[in-house]
C-alpha positions in Angstrom: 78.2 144.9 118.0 76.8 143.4 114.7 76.0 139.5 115.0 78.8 138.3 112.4 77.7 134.5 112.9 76.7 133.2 109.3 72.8 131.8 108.8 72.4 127.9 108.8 71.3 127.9 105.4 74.7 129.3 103.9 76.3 127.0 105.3 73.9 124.2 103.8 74.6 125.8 100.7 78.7 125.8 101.0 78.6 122.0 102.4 76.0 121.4 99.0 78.5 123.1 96.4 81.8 121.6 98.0 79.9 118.2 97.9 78.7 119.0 94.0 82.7 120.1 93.1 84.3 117.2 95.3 81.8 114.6 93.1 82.7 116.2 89.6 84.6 113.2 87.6 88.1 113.7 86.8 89.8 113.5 83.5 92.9 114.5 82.2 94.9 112.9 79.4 98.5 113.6 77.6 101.2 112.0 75.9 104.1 111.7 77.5 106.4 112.6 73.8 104.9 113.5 70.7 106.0 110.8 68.0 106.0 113.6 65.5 108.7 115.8 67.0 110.9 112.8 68.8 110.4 109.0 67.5 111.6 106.7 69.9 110.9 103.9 67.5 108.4 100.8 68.3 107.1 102.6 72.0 105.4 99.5 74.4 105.2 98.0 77.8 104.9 100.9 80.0 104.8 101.1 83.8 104.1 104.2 86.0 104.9 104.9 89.6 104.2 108.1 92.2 107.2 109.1 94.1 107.0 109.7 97.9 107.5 113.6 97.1 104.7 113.8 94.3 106.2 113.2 91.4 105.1 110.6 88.8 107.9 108.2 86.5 107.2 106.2 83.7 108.9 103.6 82.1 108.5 101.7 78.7 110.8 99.9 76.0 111.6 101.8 72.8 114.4 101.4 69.7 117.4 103.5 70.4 119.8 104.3 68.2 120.4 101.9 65.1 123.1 99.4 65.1 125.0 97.8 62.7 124.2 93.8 61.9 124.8 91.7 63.4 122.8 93.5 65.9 119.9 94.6 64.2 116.0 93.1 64.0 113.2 93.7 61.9 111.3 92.7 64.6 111.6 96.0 66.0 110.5 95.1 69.8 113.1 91.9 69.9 115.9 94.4 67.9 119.0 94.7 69.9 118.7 98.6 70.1 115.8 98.4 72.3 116.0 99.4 75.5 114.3 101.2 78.2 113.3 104.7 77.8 111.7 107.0 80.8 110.5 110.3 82.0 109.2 112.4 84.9 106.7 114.6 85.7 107.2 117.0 88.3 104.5 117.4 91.2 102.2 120.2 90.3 103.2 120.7 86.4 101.1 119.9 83.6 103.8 118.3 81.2 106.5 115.6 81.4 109.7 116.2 81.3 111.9 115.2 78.3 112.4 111.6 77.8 115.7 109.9 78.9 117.3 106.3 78.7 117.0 104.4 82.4 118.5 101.3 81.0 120.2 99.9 78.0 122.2 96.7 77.5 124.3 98.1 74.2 123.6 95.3 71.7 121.0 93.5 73.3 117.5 93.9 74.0 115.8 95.0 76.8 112.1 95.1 77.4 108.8 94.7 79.5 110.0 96.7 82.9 108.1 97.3 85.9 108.9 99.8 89.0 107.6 99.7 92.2 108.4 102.4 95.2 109.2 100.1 98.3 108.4 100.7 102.1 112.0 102.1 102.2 111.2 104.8 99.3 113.4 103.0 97.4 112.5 102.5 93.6 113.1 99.3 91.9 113.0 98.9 88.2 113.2 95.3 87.1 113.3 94.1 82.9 114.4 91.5 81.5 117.1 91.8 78.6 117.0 89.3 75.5 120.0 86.9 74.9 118.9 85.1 71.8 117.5 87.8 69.5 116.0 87.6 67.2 116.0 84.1 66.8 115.3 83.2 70.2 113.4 85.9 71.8 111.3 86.2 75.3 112.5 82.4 76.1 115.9 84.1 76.7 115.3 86.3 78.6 117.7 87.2 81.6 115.4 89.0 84.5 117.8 91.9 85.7 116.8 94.7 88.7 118.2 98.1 89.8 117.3 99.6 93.1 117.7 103.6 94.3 117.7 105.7 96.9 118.0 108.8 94.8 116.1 109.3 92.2 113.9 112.9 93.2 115.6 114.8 90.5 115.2 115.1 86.5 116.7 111.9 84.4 118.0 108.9 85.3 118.6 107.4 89.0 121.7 106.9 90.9 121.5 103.3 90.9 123.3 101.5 94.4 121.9 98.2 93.3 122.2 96.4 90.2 122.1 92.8 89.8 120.5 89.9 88.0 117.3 87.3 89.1 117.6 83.8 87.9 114.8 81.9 89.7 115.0 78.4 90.6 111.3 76.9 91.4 110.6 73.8 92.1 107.4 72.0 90.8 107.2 72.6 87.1 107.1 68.8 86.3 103.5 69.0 88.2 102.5 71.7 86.7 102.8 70.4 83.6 100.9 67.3 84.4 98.5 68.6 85.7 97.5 71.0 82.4 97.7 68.2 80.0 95.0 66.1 82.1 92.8 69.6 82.2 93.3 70.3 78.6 92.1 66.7 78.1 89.8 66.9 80.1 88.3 70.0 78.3 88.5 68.7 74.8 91.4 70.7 74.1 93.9 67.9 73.4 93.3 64.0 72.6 94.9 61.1 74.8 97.5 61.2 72.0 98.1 65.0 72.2 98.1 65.0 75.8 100.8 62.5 76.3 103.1 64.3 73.3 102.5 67.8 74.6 103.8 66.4 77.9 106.6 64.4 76.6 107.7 67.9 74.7 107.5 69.8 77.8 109.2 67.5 80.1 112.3 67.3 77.8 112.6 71.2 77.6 112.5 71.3 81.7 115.5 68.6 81.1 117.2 71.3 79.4 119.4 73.4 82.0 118.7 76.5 80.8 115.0 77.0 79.8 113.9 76.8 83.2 116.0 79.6 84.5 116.0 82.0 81.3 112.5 83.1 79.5 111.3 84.5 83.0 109.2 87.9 82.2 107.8 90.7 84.6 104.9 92.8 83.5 102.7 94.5 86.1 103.6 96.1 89.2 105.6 94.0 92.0 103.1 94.0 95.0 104.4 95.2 98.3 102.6 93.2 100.5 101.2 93.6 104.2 104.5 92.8 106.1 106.8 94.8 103.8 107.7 92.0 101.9 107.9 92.9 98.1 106.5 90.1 95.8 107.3 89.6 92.1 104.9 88.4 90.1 106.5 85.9 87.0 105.8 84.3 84.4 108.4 81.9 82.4 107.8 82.3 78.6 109.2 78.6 78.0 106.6 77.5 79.7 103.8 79.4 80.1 103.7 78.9 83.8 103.7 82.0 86.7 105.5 82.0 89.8 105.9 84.7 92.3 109.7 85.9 93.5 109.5 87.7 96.9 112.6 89.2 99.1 112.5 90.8 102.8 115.9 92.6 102.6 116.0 94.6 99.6 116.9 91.5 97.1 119.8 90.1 99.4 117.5 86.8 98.9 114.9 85.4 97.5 111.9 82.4 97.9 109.7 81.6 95.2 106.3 80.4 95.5 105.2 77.0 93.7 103.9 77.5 90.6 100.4 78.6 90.0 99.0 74.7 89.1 97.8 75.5 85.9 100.2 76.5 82.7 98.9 78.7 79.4 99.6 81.6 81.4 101.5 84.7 81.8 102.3 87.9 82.9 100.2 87.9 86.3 99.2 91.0 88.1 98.5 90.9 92.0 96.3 92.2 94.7 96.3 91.5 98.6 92.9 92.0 100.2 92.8 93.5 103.8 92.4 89.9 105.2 95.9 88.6 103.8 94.3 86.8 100.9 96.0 88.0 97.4 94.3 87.2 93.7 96.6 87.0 90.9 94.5 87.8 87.5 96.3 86.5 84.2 97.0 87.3 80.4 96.1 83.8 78.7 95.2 82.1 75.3 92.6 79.9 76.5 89.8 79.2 74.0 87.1 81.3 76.5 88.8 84.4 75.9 88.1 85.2 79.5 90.8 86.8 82.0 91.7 83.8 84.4 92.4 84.1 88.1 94.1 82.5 91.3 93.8 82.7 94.9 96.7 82.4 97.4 95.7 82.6 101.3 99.6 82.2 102.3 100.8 85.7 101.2 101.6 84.1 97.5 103.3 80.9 98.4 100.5 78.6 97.2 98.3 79.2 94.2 94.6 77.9 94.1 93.5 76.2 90.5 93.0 78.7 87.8 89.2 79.8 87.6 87.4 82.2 84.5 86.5 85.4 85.4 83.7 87.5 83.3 85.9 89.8 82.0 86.6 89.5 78.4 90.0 89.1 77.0 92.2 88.8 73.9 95.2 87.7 75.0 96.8 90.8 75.9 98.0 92.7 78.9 96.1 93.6 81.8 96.7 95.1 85.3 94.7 94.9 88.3 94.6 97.4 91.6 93.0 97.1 94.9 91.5 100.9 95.6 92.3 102.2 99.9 88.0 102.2 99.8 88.3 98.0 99.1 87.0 98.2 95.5 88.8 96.4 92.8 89.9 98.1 89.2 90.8 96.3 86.4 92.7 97.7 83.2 92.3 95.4 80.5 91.5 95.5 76.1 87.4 94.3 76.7 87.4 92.0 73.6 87.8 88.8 72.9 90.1 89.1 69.9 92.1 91.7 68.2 92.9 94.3 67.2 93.2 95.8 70.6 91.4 99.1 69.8 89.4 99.2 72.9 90.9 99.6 76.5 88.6 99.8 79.2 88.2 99.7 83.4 86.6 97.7 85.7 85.0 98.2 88.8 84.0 96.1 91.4 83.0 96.2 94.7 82.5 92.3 95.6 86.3 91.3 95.1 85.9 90.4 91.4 82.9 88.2 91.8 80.7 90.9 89.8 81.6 94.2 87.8 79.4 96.9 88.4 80.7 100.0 86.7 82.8 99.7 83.3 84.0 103.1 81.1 86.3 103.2 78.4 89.7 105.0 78.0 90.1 104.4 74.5 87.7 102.7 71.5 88.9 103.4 68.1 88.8 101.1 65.2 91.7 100.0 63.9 94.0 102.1 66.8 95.8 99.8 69.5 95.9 100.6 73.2 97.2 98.0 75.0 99.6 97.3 77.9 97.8 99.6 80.4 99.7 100.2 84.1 97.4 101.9 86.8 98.4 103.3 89.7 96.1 105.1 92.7 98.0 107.9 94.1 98.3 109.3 97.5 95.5 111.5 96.8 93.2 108.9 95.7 93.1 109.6 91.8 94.3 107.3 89.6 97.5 107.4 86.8 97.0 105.1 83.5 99.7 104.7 80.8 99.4 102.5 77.8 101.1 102.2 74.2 99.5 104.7 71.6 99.6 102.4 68.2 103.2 101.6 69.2 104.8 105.1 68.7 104.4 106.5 72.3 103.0 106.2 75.7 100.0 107.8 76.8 99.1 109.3 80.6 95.7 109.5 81.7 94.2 110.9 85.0 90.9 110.5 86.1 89.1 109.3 89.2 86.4 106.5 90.3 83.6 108.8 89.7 84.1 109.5 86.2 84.6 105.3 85.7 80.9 105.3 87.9 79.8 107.8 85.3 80.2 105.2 82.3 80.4 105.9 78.3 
């Protein structure tokens, strides 16, 4: 009988090459519409999510069909025919699916949405829709969310929960105090600035409704640890973030106190294996650096606001803790506009440094900007972002190639 066993040294061979193909960097990149077959108008804000059986959804804001006045905008993002457009991409094919509408308010505008796939496989999408537009715009806003059970076919989900968020956090009056002393402190404002700033501030909090309208989601809600999902907020009024969470599905709600520092918005969350959670913020400060805050209660309490490394123009960003511990940031790396250059982050020390960094886009004069980032259950990870404006654009890829660099 022949000796079938195979020689030690093919099978070093076999272990080498699968090692070699296993390590090859990933990239893959679409559009998710072309613009020149289908316009959807001023295309922005998008947010992607895996679905337990495989397949991907996207969401952004576009213009729908043209209304009449009084309901139109030149301000085509604050126009009351926008609304929120989406699509789906089957597990296993190379193409998304046609667009179709998730959500539309008819004559108002609705914008900035986020999803998020809960420990129940439930997706949530949650935007808010504009009141006031145009002439009073994201401090109008009415946060709204839909939940669904069913949603594993083409085009929209069957929604079984719709319903609206007002929040109603306590401590904004500190908050306020407390960034007029640091912006004093700084050099950013006089005594005399400091003490009118403050005075302005306080008497819009007086006003009933600017506390509980202008409240804007951006990035991915976090599911946290114990199920819980938290929201992260920020109130466009005010410039100050606060984090909604519910146990039961959005029954309830608790909010935390507000991150101590305002100037800041649209926050985007991690939770470390330990239970500590970072929230990393879009800002305007004068540093032009991406500003962060710790919480070590599961988001109830937010440390002071520190400067991270990162550069940063005032636009979006989103942040994601990888299942091997190392932390990705999607952000524009500039430190003022145009926002023709979006690149990721890596690091393996929580933040504190940034070891790898490689570039999705860097094109003169384009924008990219609003990036969501997802890892999916295989361990690759899904990027959209606006493509100058006029559609949304998917890109797959995987830590090695980031490792790799330009």
């Amino acid at each position: 009988m022949r000796n079938t066993r195979i020689p030690e040294i093919v099978l070093v061979l076999v272990a080498l090459f699968s090692r070699a193909v296993s390590a090859q960097a990933l990239y893959k990149a679409t559009y998710i519409f072309d613009p020149e077959e289908e316009s959807h108008g001023h295309v922005h804000a998008s947010c992607i999510v895996e679905c337990p059986n495989g397949d991907l959804r996207a969401v952004w804001y576009e213009n729908g069909k043209p209304l009449p006045p009084p309901y139109y905008s030149e301000n085509r993002d604050k126009s009351d025919d926008v609304r929120i457009g989406g699509a789906r991409k089957p597990k296993g094919t190379d193409a998304w699916g046609k667009p179709f509408v998730m959500s539309d308010s008819f004559g108002l505008s609705d914008n900035n949405p986020c999803m998020v796939v809960d420990r129940e496989d439930r997706l949530w999408l949650l935007h808010p829709t504009l009141l006031g537009v145009p002439k009073w715009s994201w401090g109008s806003a009415l946060l709204r969310y839909k939940v669904s059970s069913d949603y594993s076919r083409a085009g929209r989900p069957t929604w079984e929960k719709v319903d609206i968020l007002v929040p109603h956090p306590v401590g904004f009056d500190a908050a306020l105090k407390h960034t007029a002393e640091q912006w004093a402190r700084r050099g950013n404002l006089s005594k005399a600035g400091r003490e009118a700033l403050l005075k302005k501030a306080l008497k819009r909090l007086a006003e009933p409704l600017m506390p509980r309208l202008g409240w804007m989601p951006r990035a991915h809600p976090l599911i946290r640890s114990d199920g819980a999902l938290v929201l992260p907020l920020s109130n466009e009024n005010f410039g100050i973030a606060v984090m909604a969470m519910t146990r039961d599905g959005g029954e309830t709600w608790t909010y935390s106190k507000p991150v101590p520092e305002a100037g800041v918005t649209q926050p985007t969350l991690v939770e470390f294996p330990d239970g500590a959670m970072s929230a990393f913020f879009r800002n305007s400060d004068p540093r032009r650096r991406i500003k962060r805050s710790e919480s070590k209660d599961g988001g109830r309490t937010w440390s002071p606001l520190t400067v991270t490394d990162l550069p940063h123009p005032g636009a979006g960003i989103e942040a994601v803790l990888l299942r091997n511990g190392h932390l990705l940031m999607i952000y524009n790396d500039k430190e003022k506009g145009p926002r023709d250059r979006l690149a990721v982050s890596i690091s393996t020390d929580r933040g504190e440094t940034w070891k790898w960094t490689r570039h999705l886009e860097d094109t003169p004069g384009g924008r990219f900007d609003y990036p969501s980032i997802i890892q999916a259950k295989d361990g690759t990870l899904h990027a959209t972002y606006s493509y100058n404006l006029k559609t949304i654009k998917h890109v797959h890829f995987d830590e090695p190639w980031v490792e790799k660099g330009d």
